[in-house]
C-alpha positions in Angstrom: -6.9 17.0 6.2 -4.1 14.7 7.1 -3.1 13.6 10.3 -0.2 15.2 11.8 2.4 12.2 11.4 3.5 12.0 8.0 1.6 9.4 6.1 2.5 7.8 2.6 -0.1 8.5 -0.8 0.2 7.7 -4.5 -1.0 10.0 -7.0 -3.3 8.1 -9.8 -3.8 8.9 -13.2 -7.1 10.9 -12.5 -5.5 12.4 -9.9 -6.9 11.0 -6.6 -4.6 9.7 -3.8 -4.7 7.0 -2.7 -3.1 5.5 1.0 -0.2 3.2 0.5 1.2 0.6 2.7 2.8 -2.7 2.8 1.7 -6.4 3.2 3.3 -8.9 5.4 5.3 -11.5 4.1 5.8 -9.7 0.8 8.5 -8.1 -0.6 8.7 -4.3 1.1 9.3 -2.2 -1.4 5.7 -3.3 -2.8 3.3 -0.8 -2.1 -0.6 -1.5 -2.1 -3.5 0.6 -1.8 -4.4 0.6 2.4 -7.4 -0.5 2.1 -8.4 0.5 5.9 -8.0 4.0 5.1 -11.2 6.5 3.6 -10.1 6.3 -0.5 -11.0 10.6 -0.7 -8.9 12.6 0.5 -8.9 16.4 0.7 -5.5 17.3 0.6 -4.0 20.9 0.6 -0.9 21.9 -0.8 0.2 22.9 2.4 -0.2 19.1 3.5 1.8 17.9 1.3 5.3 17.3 2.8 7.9 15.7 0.2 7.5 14.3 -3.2 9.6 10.8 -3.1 9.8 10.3 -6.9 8.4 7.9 -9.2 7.6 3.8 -8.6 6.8 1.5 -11.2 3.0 0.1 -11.8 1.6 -3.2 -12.1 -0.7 -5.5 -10.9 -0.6 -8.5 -9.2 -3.6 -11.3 -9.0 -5.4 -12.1 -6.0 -5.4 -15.9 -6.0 -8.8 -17.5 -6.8 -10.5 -20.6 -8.6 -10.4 -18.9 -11.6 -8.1 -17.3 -14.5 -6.2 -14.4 -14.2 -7.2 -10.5 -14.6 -8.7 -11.1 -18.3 -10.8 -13.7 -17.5 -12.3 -12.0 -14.4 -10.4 -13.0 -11.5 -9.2 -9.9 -9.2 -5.9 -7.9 -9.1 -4.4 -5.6 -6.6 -3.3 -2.4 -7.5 1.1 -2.4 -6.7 3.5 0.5 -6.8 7.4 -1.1 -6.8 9.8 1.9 -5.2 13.9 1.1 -4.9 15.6 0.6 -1.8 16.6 4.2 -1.2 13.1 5.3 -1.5 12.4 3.0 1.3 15.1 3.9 3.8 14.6 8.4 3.0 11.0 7.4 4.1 12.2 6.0 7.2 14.6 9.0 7.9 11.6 10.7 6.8 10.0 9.3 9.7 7.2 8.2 7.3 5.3 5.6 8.7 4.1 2.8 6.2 0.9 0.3 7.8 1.6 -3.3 7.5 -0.8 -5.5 6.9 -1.3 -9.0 7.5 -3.1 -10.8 5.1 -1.9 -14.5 5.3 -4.1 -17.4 5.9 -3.1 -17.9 9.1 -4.1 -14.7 9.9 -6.9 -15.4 12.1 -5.4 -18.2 13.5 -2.7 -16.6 14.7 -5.3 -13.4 16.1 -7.0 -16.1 18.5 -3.6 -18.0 19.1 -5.2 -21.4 17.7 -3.2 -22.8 14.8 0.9 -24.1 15.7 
């Protein structure tokens, strides 16, 4: 069941949903998996809300010591939406986490790094 504020989920090939949100210090109408969320959802069609449309698929690499996606090296999941998508979700009073990711990160948590 889904909470009662309105929450944000793509619909994958197989079906599934999965939670969507944004990253800090990226571009915000790129939409990743949220990765604090559970991944199985039961959803009724009661739950579901609005459909917002279609975004466009793709990949991006995680940065590592290594190559890219075909020679092993990770890649996030990324749904691009347009602009209008992203301001009727905020009418919508849709809620999208933001997470921070950067390598400061836990510098900035404990208030070390300047």
């Amino acid at each position: 069941m889904i909470d009662e504020k309105p929450a944000l989920y793509v619909v994958r090939p197989d079906t599934t949903l999965s939670p969507l949100c944004t990253h800090e210090d990226d571009n915000e109408t790129d939409l990743y998996v949220y990765p604090r969320a559970e991944d199985y959802v039961e959803v009724e069609e009661e739950d579901i809300v609005k459909c917002y449309g279609e975004g466009w698929y793709s990949q991006r690499v995680v940065p590592s010591l290594g190559g890219g996606p075909g020679y092993g090296a990770e890649a996030d999941d990324v749904w691009s939406i347009e602009e209008d998508v992203l301001e009727a979700l905020s009418s919508d009073g849709v809620e999208i986490p933001n997470l921070d990711l950067g390598m400061a990160h836990g510098e900035k948590a404990r208030a070390g790094a300047i």
